[in-house]
N, C-alpha and C positions, 0 to 999 in steps of 0.2 A: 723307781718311777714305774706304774702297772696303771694302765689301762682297761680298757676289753668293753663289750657289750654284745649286741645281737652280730652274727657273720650277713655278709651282704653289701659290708659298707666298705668292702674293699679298694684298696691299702689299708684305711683304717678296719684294723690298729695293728694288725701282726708287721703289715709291710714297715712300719713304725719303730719297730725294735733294733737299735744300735746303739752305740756311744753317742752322745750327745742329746739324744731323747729317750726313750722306752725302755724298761728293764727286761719287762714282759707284758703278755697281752693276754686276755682269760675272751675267748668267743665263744657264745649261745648259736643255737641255732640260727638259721635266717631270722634276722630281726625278735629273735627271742634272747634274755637277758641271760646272762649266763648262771651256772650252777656256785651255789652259795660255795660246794665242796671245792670246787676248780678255783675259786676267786684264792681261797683262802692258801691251797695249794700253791699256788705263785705267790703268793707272800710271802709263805714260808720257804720255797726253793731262792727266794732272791730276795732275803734277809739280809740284811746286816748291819752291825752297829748304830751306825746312821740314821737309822728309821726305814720308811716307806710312807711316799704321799701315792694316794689312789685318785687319780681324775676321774670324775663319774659325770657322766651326761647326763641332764635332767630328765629322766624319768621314773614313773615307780618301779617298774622292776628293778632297773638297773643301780634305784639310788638303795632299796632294801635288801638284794643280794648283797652289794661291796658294804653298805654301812653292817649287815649282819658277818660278814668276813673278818669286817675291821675290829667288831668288836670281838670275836672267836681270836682274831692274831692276837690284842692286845691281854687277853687271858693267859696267853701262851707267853707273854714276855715282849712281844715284838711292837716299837715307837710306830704309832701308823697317826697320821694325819689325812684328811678325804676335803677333795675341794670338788665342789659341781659347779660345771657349765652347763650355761640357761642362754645361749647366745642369741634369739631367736628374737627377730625385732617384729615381727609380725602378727605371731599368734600369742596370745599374752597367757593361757591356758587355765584362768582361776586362781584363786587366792592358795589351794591347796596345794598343789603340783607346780604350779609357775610356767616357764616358758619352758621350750624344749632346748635339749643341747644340740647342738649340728656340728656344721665347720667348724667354726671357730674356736673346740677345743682342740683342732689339731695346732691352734698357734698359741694354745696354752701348753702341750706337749711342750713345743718348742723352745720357748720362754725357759720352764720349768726346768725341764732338760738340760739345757745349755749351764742354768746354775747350779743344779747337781751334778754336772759335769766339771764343774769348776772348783767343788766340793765345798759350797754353801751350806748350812747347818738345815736340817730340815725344817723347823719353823722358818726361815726366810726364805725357803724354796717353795714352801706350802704359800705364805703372806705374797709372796709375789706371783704366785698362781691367781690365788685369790682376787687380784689386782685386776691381773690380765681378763680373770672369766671377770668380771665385774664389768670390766669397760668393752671386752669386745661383742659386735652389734652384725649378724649376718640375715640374707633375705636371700630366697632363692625365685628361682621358677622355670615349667616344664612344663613343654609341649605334650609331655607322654607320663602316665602312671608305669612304674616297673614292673615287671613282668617276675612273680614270685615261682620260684620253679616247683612244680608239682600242684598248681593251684591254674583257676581259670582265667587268661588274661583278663585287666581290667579293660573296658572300655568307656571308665568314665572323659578319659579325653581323647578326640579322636586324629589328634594334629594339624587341627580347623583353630584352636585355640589353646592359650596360656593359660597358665590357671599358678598365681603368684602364692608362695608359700605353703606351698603343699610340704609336707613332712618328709624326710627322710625312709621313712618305712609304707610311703605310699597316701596318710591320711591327707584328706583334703584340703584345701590351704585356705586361704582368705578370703581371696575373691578370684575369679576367673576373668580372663579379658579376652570375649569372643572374637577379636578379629586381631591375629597377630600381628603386633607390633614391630617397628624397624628396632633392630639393635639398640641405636642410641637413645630411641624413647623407652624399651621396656628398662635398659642400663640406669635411666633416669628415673623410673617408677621404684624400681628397689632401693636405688641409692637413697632416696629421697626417704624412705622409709628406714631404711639401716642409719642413717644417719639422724634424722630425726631422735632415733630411739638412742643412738649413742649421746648425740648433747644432752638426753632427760638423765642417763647413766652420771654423766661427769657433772652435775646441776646435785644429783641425790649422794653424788660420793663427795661432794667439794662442801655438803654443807653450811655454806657462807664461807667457807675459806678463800683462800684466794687459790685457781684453778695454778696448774703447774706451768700450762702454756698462757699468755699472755691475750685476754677475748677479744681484742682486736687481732691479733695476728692470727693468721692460716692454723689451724690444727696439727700438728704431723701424724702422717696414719701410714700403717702399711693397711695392703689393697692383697686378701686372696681372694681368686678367682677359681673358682672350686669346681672340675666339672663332676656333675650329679651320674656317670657313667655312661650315658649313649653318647654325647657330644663327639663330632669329631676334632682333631688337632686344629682344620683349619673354620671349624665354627668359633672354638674358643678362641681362635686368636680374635675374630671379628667381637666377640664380646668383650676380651682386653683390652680392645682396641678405643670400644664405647665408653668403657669403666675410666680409663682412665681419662679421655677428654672429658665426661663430666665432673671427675677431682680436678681438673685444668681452669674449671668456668665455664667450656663450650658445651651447654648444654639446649637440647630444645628447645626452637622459640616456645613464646606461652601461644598457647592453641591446639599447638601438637597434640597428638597422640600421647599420652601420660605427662605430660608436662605439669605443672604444679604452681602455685604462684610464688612472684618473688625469685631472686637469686638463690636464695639457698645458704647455708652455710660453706665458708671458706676452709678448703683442706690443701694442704701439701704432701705428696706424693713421696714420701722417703722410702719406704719397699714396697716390695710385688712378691710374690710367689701365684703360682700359677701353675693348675697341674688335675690331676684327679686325686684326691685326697679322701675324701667322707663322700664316699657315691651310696648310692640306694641302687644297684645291681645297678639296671641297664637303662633308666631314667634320662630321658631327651632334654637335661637343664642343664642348669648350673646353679651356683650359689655366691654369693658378693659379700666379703666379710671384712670388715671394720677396726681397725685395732688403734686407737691414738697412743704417738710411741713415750707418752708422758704418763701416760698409766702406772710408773713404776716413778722408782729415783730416776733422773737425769741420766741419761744412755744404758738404762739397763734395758731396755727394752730391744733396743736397734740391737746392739754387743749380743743379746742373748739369739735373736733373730737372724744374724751375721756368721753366730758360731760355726765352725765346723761340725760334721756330723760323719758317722758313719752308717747310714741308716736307707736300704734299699729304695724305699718309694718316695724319697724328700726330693723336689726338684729343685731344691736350691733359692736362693733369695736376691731379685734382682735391687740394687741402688742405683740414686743416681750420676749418670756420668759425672767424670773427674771436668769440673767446675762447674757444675749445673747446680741450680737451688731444688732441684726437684726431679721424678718420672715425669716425661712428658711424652706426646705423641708425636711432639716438633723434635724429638733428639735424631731420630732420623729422617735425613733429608734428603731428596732424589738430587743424583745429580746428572748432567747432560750426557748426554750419547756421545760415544767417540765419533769423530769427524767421517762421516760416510754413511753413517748409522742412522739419520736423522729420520721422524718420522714425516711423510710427505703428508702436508698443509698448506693447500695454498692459498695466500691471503683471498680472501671473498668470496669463498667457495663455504656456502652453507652444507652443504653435508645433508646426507642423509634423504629423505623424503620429498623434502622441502625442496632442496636442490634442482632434484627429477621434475616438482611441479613447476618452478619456477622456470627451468631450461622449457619445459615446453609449452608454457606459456609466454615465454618474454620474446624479447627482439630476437636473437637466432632462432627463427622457426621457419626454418628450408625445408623442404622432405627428406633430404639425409638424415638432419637430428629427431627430425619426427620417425624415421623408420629405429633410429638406435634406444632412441626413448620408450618408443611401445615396446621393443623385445625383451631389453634389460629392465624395465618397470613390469614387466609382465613374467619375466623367468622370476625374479623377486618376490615380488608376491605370489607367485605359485608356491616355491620355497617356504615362504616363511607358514603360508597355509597349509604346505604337507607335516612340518615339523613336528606336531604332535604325533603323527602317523608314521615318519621317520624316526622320533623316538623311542615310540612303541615297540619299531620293528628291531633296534640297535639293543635293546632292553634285551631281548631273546638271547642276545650272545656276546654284548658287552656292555660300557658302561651307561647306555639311554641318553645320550646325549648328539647323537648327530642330527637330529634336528635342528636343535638350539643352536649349534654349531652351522648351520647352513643359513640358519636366520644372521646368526651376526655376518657371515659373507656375503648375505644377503644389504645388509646394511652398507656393508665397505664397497660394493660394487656400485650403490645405488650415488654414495660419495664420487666415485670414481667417473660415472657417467655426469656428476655436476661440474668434474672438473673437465669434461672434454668441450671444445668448443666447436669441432668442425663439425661438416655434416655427412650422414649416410642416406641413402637414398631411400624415396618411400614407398612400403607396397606397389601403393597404384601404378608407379614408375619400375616393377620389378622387371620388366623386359629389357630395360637399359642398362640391366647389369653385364650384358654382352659386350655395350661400349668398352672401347681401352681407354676415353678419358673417366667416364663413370664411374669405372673399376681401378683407374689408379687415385681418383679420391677419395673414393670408399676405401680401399686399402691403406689409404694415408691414416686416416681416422681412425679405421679398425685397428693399425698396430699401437697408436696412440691411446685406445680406448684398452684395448689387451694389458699392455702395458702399466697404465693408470688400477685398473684391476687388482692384479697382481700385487703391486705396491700395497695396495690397499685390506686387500683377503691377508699377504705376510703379515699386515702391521696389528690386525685387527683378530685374526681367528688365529687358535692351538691347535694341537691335537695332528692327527695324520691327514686327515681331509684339507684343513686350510692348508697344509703346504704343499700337499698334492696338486689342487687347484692353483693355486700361486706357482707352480713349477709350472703346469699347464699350460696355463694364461700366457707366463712371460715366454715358453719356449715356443708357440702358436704366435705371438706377436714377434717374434726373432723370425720365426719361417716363411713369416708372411713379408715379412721384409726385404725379405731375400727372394722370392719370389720374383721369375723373367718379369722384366719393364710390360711386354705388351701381352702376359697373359692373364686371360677373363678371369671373374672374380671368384664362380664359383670353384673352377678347377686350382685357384690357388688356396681357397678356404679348406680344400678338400685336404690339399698336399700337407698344408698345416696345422691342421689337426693329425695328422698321419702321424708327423713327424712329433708333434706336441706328446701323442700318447706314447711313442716310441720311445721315448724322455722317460715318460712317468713308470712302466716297463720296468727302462733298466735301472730307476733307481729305487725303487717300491720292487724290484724284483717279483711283481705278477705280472701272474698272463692269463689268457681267455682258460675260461671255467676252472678260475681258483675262487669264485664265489667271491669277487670286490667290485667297483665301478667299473670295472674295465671289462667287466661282461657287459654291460650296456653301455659301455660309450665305443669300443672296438666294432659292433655290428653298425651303430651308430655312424663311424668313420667312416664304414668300408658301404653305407646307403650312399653315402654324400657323394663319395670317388665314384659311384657306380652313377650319380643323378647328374653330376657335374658333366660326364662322358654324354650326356646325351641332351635334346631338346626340351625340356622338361621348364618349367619358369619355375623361381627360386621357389613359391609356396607351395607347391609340389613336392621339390626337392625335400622341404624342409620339414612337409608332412611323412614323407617316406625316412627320414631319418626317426625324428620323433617313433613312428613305430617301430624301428627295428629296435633300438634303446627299450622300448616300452616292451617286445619280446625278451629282449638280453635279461631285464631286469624280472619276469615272470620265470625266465630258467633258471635263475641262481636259487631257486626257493629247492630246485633239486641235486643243487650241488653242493660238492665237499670242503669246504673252508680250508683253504690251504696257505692262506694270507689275514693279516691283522689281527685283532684277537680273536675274533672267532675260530680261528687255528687252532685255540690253543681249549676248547670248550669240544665237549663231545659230541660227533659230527648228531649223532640223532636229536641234539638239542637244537641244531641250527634247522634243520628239517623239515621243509615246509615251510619256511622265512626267508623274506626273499631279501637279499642283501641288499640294507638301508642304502648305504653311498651307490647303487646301482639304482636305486628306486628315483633318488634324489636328481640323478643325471637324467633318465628320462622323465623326471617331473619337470625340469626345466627344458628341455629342450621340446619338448611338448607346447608349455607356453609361448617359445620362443614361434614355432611353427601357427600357433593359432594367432600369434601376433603379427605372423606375415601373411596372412590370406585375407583377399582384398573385400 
């Protein structure tokens, strides 16, 4: 079993060599076809009795170097048989050349392999090759053209758009789709094309015979899902995920985005492999490849698919679960939270925006909930409008994401305020925050709104931040709790925050100028303790917080990262960027302040 073609398309084909598929593998340069001498060369080092079948992907170089090897072996004495794969349901390429080979010869390897591993005679390892490239049907598509090393990138696509069937080695594909599609519609555009092209396959091989599967019943197909080499682990899983709900039936209404008319042909789901296999270097796609498992005798196709292998780059071949008729996306199924765990939902609480508008518009509209509504609808949307800018600044020294990350906290807080129903007091009333009835109903509501928070930021955001803030929240709503019966509201706000960030301290192990939030939420505490001690009315106060935060967060642009990952990046790269989650605290608390002044 020898393979080979242009290098590039790694695994294929070196990664390919073991018991159970490849003997040997002959590679050209990047994408160039290899040397007629080296073909023949592995023929002859991996001779023997048995013959030698050569897989060739369709192209001309590749079909004229191995057929000129073949016939140089067969001079020399050595049985060589040559099957080409043309798997390519897209581009049909002329009557001359034909279609191109892609993926799908690596599940002629497989097939092939598994029976010359079984020690099948060469004409029926060659005839069942034959079979396999005949009926199998793959379509790919990429965000991005590969990037050829020593050449000048392409920027024919600038990942603003798809561009469906583009080749292997870069060439252009079918057609381009300017505005990218959701997963399960682009999953539905190829399928629908790979598939297509495989019914006209089994229509031209069947002859008028009678087909092997029955045309009313389901297909059985195995399903690769091939990534083209940029993809990460967790993009492919979301296009496995599309691939196979459209074998399932659940496919785009009609209207969608590539949607198609009609249901479509019915397939059953009997394997998966899934993995990087035939990449084009560092190519932003994948590729969707087609195999119906009747293409052979009756289970030679699955049994060959099944085999064992010893062979570095195969990831192996999923079936389906023990009593299931098929792969489906329903074999796993969520199951409930253990008892404690539950996510907080409470019945009639619309969530989200809606919530915020509706609480301050409907029946509770006291000036407590009008004062809670304007700070937290207004730290929110400060949030969600800095997050590009907090992005930006998280990009400098890790993964560019605490923006997005503030926006969904920003989301779960805005939840959290639907669910509170007491009231806080309003601006105009801010001089009543001195009362001790005032300030122990504000306080009631504040720990209740803290609390609801908290809940909500855990259930809702990752990463370090969300649980930073959800420690926050809940340890500020515990202190306030606890707080003397008749002490004012700002001096208890102050204490609890005090103690909130003394929490976050010891368990986030920073402190003031290790370049985190807590450069601008610590000046921030110690404004409040300093505004609460004196006559000051809360908008006041709460503007002098606001700036000292909005200082803290302007220092850290000249401090040493000692905490989170920017710790772990060299300090001259943070340099001059002022640390996102500090920026983020005084962008809210800012809004908070302009939402208390009358």
């Amino acid at each position: 079993m020898i393979s080979g073609g242009g290098s590039g398309h790694e695994p294929a084909h070196a990664g390919l060599i073991g018991e159970g598929m490849l003997t040997a593998a002959v590679c050209g340069e990047v994408f160039a076809s290899p040397q007629v001498k080296a073909i023949l060369a592995a023929i002859l080092h991996a001779r023997t009795d048995a013959g030698t079948l050569l897989v060739i992907k369709n192209y001309s170089g590749d079909r004229l170097a191995f057929a000129l090897a073949a016939e140089q072996a067969r001079a020399l004495g050595v049985r060589v048989e040559t099957v080409y794969v043309a798997d390519d349901a897209a581009v049909e390429g002329g009557k001359v050349i034909g279609r191109r080979g892609i993926a799908g010869t690596v599940l002629v390897h497989k097939v092939a392999g598994a029976l010359a591993e079984a020690g099948q005679p060469l004409e029926a390892v060659a005839e069942a090759a034959r079979a396999v490239a005949g009926a199998v049907s793959t379509v790919g598509a990429s965000l991005s053209v590969c990037d050829i090393p020593g050449s000048v990138p392409s920027r024919r696509l600038d990942g603003q758009a798809v561009e469906v069937a583009l080749g292997i080695h870069g060439e252009p594909g079918a057609s381009v789709l300017h505005r990218v599609p959701t997963a399960d519609d682009l999953c539905h555009t190829l399928l629908s094309t790979a598939a297509s092209h495989l019914l006209r396959l089994r229509e031209h091989a069947s002859s008028g015979a009678t087909p092997a599967s029955d045309g009313h019943a389901p297909i059985p197909v195995a399903l690769l899902v091939n990534n083209l080499g940029g993809l990460s682990h967790l993009e492919l899983g979301v296009v496995v995920r599309s691939a196979v709900r459209w074998l399932e039936g659940l496919r785009p209404a009609a209207g969608s985005a590539g949607s198609g008319d009609g249901p479509g042909p019915s397939f059953s789901l009997q394997r998966l492999v899934v993995g990087p296999l035939m990449t084009s270097l560092d190519m932003r796609g994948f590729s969707l490849s087609l195999l119906p498992l009747d293409a052979c005798a009756p289970g030679v196709v699955a049994s060959a698919l099944d085999a064992p292998v010893r062979v570095p780059a195969w990831p192996g071949v999923a079936a389906p679960l023990a009593g299931a008729a098929a792969i489906t996306t329903a074999a796993i199924a969520p199951v409930p939270l253990p008892e404690g765990l539950s996510i907080r939902r409470e019945a009639g609480a619309t969530g989200g925006e809606g919530a915020v508008a509706a609480a301050a518009s409907g029946a509770a509209s006291d000036s407590a909930e009008s004062l809670v509504l304007r700070c937290a609808e207004a730290a929110c949307t400060a949030l969600v409008a800095a997050a590009p800018r907090l992005n930006e600044l998280d990009a400098a020294t890790g993964d560019g994401d605490c923006g997005s990350t503030f926006a969904t906290m920003s989301a779960a807080v805005r939840d959290a305020v639907g669910q509170v129903r007491s009231g806080l007091a309003h601006p105009a009333a801010t001089a009543a925050f001195g009362s001790s009835a005032q300030a122990s109903a504000v306080r009631s509501c504040l720990v209740e709104l803290l609390g609801a928070c908290s809940d909500r930021i855990g259930d809702a955001a990752g990463g370090t931040s969300g649980v930073i803030y959800a420690l926050m929240l809940r340890a500020a709503g515990n202190a306030l709790a606890a707080a003397p019966a008749g002490q004012a509201l700002l001096p208890s706000l102050a204490a609890s925050f005090a103690a909130a960030l003394e929490r976050v301290s010891g368990a986030a192990n920073a402190h003031a100028g290790d370049r985190t939030m807590l450069d601008a939420l610590l000046p921030a505490a110690h404004a409040l303790a300093a505004g609460s001690a004196g006559a000051q009315s809360a908008a006041a106060v709460a503007d002098s917080v606001a700036a000292a935060a909005e200082a803290g967060a302007a220092a850290s642009a000249d401090m040493v990262p000692r905490a989170g990952r920017a710790s772990y990046v060299d300090p001259a790269v943070a340099r001059g960027h002022e640390d996102p989650g500090a920026v983020a605290a005084a962008v809210w608390l800012r809004a908070v302040a302009n939402a208390l002044r009358p």
